[in-house]
N, C-alpha and C positions, 0 to 999 in steps of 0.2 A: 254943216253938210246939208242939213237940212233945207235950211232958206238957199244955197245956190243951190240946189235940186230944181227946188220950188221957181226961183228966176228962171232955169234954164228949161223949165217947163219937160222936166224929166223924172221919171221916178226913182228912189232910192230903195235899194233892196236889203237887207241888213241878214247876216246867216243863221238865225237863229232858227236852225233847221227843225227842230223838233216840231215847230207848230203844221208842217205838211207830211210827220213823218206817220205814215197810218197805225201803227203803233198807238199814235196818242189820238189820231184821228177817231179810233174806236172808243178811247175815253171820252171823248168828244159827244160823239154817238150815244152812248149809254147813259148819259149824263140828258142828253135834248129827250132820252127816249122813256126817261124818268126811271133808270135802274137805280135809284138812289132814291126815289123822292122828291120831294125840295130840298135842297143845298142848304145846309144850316154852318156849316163850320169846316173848318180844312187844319193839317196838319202837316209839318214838314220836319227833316229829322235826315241826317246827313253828318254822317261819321267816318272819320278815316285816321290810320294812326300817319304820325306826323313824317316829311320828307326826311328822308334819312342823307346828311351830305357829309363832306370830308372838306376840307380845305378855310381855307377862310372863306370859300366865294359860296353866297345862299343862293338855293337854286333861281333859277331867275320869275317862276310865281310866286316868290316871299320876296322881291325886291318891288316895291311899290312905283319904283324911276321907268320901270322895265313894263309890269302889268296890271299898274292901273290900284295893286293892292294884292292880298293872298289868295289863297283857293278861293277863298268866297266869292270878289270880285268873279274870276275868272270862271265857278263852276255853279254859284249858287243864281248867276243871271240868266241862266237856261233855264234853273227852273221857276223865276220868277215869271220871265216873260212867257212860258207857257204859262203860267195858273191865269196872266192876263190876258192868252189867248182862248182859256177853258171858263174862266170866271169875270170877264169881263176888266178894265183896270181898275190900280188901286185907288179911295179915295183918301184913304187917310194910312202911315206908318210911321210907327216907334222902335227902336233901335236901338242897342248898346253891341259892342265889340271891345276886344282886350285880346292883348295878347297873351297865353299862357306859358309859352315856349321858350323867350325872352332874348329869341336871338333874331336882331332885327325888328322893324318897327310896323311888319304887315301883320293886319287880323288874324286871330286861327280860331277864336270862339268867340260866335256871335249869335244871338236871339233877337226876335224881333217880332212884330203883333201888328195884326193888319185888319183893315177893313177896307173891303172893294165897294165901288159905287153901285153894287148890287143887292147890297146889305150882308152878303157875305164874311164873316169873320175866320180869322185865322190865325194861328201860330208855326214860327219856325225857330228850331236848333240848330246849327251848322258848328261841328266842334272839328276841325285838324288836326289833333293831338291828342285822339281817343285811343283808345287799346283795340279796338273793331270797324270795321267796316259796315257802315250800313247806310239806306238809299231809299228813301220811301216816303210817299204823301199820299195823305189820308183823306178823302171827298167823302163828310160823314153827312149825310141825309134822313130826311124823317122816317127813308122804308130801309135803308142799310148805308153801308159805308164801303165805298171802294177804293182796292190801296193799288197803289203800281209804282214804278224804281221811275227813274230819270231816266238815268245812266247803263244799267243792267236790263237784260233782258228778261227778267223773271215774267209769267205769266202774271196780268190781272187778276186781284182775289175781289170778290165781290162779297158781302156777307149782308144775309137777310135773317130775318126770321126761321126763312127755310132753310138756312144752313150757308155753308161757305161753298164758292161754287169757282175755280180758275178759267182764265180766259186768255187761249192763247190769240197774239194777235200778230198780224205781219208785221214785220220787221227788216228793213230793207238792207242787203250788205252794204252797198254803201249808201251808210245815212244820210245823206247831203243831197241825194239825188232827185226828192219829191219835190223838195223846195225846190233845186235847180230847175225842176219840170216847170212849176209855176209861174218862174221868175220869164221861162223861155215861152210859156204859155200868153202871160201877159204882154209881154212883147211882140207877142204875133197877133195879140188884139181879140183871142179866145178864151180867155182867163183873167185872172188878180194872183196875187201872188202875198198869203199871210204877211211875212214878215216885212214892211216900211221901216223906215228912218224914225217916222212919228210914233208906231208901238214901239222900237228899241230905243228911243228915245223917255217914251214912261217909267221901261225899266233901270234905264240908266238914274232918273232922275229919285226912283225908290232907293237904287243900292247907293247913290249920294245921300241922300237922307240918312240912313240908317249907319253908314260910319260918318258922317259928318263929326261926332265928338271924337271920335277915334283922330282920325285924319288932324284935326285940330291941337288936340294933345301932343301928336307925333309929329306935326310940321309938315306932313304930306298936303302935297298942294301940286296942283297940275296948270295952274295961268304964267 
């Protein structure tokens, strides 16, 4: 998609809406404005108990034919390709995946360890078949650490020396909309528009890395 973009001398837009959503704009923000410090490490942590179905037929994000692989694929690429739009991309990632569930051949618990071409270092948890729900990465710094959800709207926590401090930020009803602005902004020739082909294409090429043994074991293969 990329190269005929690129021949037809057109841009490619990809929805990875989070990166224009102000929401994360503010993390953005607070991050350039050094609410944090310098960037020393990140953490990520994404829990959910597992789909609950009837029948023989698995829901179709545990059919890998269908989407690509399990939640992870489908929900842990949001927040990768943000940390690449807040932390710059990755340079280097490690990976294992297993399934715990046993029905079916898609991921549901995977870890993984990163370093960005910023010197940034990181870790991430992503379990499916937890007893809890939970949604949070951690931008830890030399002066505090700031946490915010993906997916949930919870306020910004900031935490300094001087204490912990929340931060509510805008939040658009429909999410989709900021980025559509941009997409529509660049096409009028007054803007850019965050998410390309070429940054969802880094993230696509991390969340391949990272179940590559997965995928291999299981016979999941997309050519």
């Amino acid at each position: 998609m990329n190269e005929a973009a690129s021949g037809a001398g057109l841009p490619l837009f990809v929805a990875y809406y989070r990166r224009a959503m102000p929401w994360f704009e503010t993390v953005r923000r607070m991050l350039n404005e050094g609410a944090v410090g310098d960037l020393r490490a990140f953490s990520i942590r994404h829990l959910r108990p597992a789909d609950q179905h009837t029948g023989d037929a698995l829901p179709w994000r545990r059919q890998p034919e269908v989407s690509g692989g399990g939640h992870f694929v489908d929900l842990a690429s949001h927040t990768l390709d943000l940390l690449d739009h807040l932390l710059g991309p990755v340079a280097h990632v490690t990976g294992r995946a297993t399934n715990r569930i046993g029905s079916g051949p898609a991921e549901d618990t995977v870890v993984a360890a990163f370093e960005h071409e910023s010197g940034t270092v990181g870790s991430g948890v992503w379990c499916f078949s937890a007893a809890e729900n939970l949604d949070e990465v951690e931008l830890v710094g030399s002066r505090g650490t700031l946490s915010f959800s993906i997916f949930d709207e919870e306020p910004l926590t900031l935490r300094t020396s001087e204490g912990m401090r929340r931060i509510d930020a805008p939040y658009p009803e429909t999410v989709q909309q900021p980025l559509i602005q941009t997409v529509v902004d660049e096409l009028l020739g007054h803007g850019s528009c965050p998410s390309t082909g070429v940054s969802a294409m880094r993230t696509a090429r991390v969340i391949d890395t990272i179940l590559a043994d997965h995928r291999a074991k299981h016979g999941i293969s997309f050519g």
